[in-house]
C-alpha angles and dihedrals in degrees: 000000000000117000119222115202109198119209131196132210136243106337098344126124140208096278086054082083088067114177086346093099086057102051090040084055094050098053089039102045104166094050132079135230129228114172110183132181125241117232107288105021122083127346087002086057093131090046117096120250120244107244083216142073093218092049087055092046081059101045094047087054092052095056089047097039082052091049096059091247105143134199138294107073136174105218130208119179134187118215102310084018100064082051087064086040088054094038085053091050102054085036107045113007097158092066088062148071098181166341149232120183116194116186100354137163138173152166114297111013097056131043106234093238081071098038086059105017106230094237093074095050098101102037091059108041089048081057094043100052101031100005118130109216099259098057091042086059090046089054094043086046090051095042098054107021127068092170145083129045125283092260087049095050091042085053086046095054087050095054106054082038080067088043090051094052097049093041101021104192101225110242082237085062105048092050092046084050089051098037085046088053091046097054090045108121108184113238119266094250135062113243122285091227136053111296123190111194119199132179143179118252084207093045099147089184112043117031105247082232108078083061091054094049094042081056087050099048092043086048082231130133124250134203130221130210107214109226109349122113140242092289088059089171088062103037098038099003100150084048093060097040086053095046085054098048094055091042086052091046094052095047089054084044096053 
């Protein structure tokens, strides 16, 4: 039985997938699903963030490692998280099968101003230095989501506010997971193993084309999501686990 491990961006946790777990098991009915937080997110939420990739790749191996899940995994990792699954990969390629990276961006494929589109620069870091928690979920809603109707979204701020007030990422967190992921340059090499990259045409975060030119420098394919945002699991989610299932389905073909 292959073991997907499922990994979320910049202070998100492991409810932020929302129905997308259900749909990914569906369409791969013989894996299962982990889907850990990283120190500082979630139900780690009192724990300190690593203010490196490489630290979270570790910290992610030792909960696993405490959980009895064993090696080998299957990764699939959303924006900072496809930075741990890299990092794994170069570090560690033995432990894995395979990954998918949704939304990512890194050093030095990409220029900064397209792995976090200018536009965005003032609005962050306002919320990060003075923000209350609503607005920051409204901006991290508008930011990464282009779909759902207004009553929809407004119940979905609602919902990860809740999330925020159980779990409350620290301020401190939230800037040692950006500044990690800052400071993230990509390894030299592509991964030893099979990588699917996928990215939103309508990605208002991260410009879909790191993700295009990732795909160029590893000689790889990538695939586009018309019209979905940054958070592709929430806005296509049954899209993505089915592009994963036949991609799956045609790597255990070949």
């Amino acid at each position: 039985m292959e073991r997907w491990i499922l990994l979320r961006g910049l202070v998100r946790e492991q409810r932020h997938w929302g129905s997308f777990p259900a749909l990914l098991a569906a369409a791969l009915p013989d894996a299962r699903l982990y889907t850990p937080d990283l120190p500082g997110n979630g139900s780690r939420y009192r724990e300190t963030s690593p203010a490196s990739v490489r630290q979270m790749v570790e910290a992610c191996r030792l909960q696993l490692q405490q959980a009895g899940v064993a090696p080998p995994y299957s990764l699939l990792a959303l924006s900072l998280g496809g930075m741990v699954a890299l990092t794994w990969a170069d570090l560690y390629p033995q432990e894995l099968r395979r990954c998918v990276l949704v939304n990512t961006s890194m050093r030095p494929y990409s220029p900064f101003y397209q792995r976090l589109r200018w536009q965005n620069y003032g609005a962050i870091v306002r919320q990060l230095l003075s923000g209350g928690r609503q607005a920051q979920e409204q901006l991290i809603l508008r930011l990464t989501s282009r779909s759902g109707d207004a009553p929809g979204r407004a119940a979905l701020v609602q919902q990860w506010l809740g999330y925020q007030q159980e779990y409350p990422v620290a301020r401190r967190n939230a800037l040692r997971q950006l500044w990690a992921a800052a400071r993230f340059r990509a390894p030299a090499r592509r991964p030893a193993l099979p990588v699917l990259l996928i990215a939103s045409a309508g990605d208002q975060l991260v410009d879909h084309r790191c993700t295009l030119e990732l795909a160029r420098a590893w000689q790889t394919s990538a695939r586009l999501h018309p019209t979905a945002g940054h958070d592709l699991p929430l806005d296509a989610g049954a899209w993505l686990a089915q592009q994963i299932a036949d991609w799956v389905a045609a790597s255990k073909a070949a």
